[in-house]
C-alpha positions in Angstrom: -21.9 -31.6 15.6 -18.1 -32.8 15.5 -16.2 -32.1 18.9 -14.6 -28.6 17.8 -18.0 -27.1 17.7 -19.6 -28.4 20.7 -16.3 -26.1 21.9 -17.4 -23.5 20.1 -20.9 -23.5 21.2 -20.2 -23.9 25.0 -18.0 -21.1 25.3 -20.0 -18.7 22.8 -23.1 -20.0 25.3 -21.3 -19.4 28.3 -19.9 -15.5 26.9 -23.5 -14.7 25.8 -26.8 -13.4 27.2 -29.0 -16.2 25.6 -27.9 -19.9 26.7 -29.6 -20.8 23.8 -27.1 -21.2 20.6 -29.4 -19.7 18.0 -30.0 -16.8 20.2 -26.9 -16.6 21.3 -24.8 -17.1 18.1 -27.2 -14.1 16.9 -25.6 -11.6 20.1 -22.0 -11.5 18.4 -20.2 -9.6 15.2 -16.9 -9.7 13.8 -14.7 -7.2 15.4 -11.1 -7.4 14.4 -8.9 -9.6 12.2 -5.0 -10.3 13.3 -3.1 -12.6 10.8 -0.4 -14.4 12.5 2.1 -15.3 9.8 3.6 -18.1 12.6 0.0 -19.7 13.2 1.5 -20.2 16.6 -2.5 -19.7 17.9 -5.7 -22.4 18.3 -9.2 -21.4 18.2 -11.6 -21.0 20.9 -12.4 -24.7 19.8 -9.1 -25.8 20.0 -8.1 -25.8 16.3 -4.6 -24.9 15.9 -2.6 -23.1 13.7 -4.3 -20.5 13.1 -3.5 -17.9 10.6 -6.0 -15.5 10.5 -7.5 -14.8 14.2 -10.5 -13.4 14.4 -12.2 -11.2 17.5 -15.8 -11.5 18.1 -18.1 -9.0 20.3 -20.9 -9.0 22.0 -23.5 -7.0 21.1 -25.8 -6.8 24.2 -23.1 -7.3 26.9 -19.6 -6.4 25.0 -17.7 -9.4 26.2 -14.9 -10.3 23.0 -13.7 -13.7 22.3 -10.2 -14.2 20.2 -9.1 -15.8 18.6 -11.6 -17.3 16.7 -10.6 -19.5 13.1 -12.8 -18.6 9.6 -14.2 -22.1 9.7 -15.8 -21.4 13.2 -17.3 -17.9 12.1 -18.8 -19.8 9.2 -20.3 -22.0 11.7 -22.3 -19.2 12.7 -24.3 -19.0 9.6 -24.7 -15.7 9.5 -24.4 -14.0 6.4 -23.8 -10.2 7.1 -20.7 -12.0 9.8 -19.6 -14.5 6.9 -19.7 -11.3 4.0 -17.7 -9.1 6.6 -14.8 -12.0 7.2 -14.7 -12.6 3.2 -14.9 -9.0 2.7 -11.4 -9.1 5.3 -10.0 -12.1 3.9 -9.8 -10.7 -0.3 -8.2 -7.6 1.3 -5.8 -9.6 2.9 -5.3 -11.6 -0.2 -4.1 -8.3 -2.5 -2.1 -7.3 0.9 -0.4 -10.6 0.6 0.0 -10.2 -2.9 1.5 -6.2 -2.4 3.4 -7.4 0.4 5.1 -10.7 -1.3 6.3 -8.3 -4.3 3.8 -9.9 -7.1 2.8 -7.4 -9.9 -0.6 -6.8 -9.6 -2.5 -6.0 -13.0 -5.1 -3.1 -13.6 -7.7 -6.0 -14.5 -6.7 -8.2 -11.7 -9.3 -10.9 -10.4 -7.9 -9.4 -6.9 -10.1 -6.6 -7.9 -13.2 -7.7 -7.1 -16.7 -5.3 -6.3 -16.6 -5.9 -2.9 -12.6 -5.1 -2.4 -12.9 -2.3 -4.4 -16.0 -0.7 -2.1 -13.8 -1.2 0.5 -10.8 0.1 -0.7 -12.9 3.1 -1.9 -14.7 3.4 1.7 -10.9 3.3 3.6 -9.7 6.1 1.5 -7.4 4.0 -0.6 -8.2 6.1 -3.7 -7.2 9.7 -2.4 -5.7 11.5 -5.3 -1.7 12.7 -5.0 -1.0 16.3 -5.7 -0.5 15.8 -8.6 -3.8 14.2 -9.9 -6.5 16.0 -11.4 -8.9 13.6 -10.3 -10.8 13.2 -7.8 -11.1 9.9 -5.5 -14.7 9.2 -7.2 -13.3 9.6 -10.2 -10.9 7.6 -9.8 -12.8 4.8 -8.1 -15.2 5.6 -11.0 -12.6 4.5 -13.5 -11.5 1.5 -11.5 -15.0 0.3 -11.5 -16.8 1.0 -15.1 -13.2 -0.2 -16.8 -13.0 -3.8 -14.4 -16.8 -4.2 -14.6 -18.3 -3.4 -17.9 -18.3 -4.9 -21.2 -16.1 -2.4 -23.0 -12.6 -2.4 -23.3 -10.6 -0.3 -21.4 -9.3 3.1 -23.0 -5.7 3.2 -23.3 -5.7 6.2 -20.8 -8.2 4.7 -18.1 -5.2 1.4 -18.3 -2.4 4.6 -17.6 -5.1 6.0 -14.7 -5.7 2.5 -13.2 -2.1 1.4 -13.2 -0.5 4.7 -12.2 -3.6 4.5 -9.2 -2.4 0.9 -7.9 1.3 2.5 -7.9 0.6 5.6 -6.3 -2.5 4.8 -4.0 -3.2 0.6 -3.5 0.1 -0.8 -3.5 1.0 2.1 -0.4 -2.3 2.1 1.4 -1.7 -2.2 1.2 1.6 -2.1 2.5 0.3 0.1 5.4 -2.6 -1.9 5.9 -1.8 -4.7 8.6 -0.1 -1.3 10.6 -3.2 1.0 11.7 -7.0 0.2 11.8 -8.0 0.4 7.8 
C-alpha cells in the first residue's frame, strides 16, 4: 500500500463505524460528483489536482467525505461504487463533448448502454410538443438503431439526430446546473 492510501484508509477508518478497512470501506457510497475545471482541489489522500471531486456517505452513521479523486474510489473495490462513478464519468464525457461545441453523431461511441439508461432514467428523452412520440419510443429508437445489427432506417437517423438537437444536447448543457 503506497503512502496515498494508507491516507485514504485512516481517514475512511477514522469517519466509519468499523475500524476495520474491509468493513469499513463496505459502510460508504458515492454521493455526489463536482468537476472542478481549475483542479485547484487534493484528495482526502492528498493527491492534488483534482478534476472530478467526488462525495462519499456513510451508510450507517451519514458522515460525507469530499473530495475524494476516481483512483481512490477505485481503491475501494467495490463494484456497484466503481459502476456508479463510470456510469458519472461517460455522462460527463458527452457533457464535455456538448459543452466544448463538438458535433455529436446519432451512432456516437458516447452512446453507450449504460449512458443511454441514464439518460432515459433522468428524463433526457421527454418528447417536445411537437413530437408524436413518446420518451419510450424514443429511447426505443435510440437503443434498437445503436445496438442491433441492422442498419439504421433513414427516418430512425432523422428521429435520433433531431432527439440529440432537441432533447441531449439541452438536458447536457443543463446538466452540471441542477441535480440530474
Amino acid at each position: 500500500m503506497n503512502e496515498l492510501n494508507a491516507r485514504l484508509v485512516e481517514k475512511i477508518i477514522e469517519y466509519s463505524v468499523s475500524n476495520d478497512w474491509i468493513e469499513a470501506s463496505q459502510e460508504w457510497y458515492d454521493y455526489d460528483m463536482v468537476v472542478d475545471s481549475t483542479m485547484s482541489e487534493s484528495c482526502i489522500c492528498s493527491q492534488p489536482n483534482l478534476k472530478y471531486q467526488f462525495t462519499i456517505k456513510n451508510k450507517i452513521n451519514e458522515k460525507e467525505l469530499f473530495p475524494i479523486g476516481s483512483e481512490c474510489i477505485k481503491f475501494f473495490q467495490d463494484e456497484v461504487m466503481t459502476s456508479s462513478i463510470q456510469i458519472r464519468l461517460d455522462i460527463q464525457a458527452l457533457v464535455d463533448h456538448v459543452l466544448a461545441g463538438k458535433y455529436i453523431a446519432y451512432d456516437s461511441p458516447l452512446f453507450t448502454r449504460k449512458v443511454l439508461t441514464y439518460l432515459h432514467e433522468h428524463g433526457a428523452f421527454k418528447p417536445d410538443d411537437t413530437s408524436l412520440l413518446t420518451e419510450d419510443a424514443l429511447f426505443e429508437i435510440f437503443w434498437k438503431s445503436r445496438f442491433s445489427y441492422k442498419t439504421a432506417s433513414v427516418s430512425q437517423i432523422k428521429k435520433k439526430k433531431r432527439t440529440i438537437m432537441t432533447n441531449i444536447i439541452p438536458y447536457c448543457k443543463n446538466f452540471n446546473q441542477g441535480d440530474n
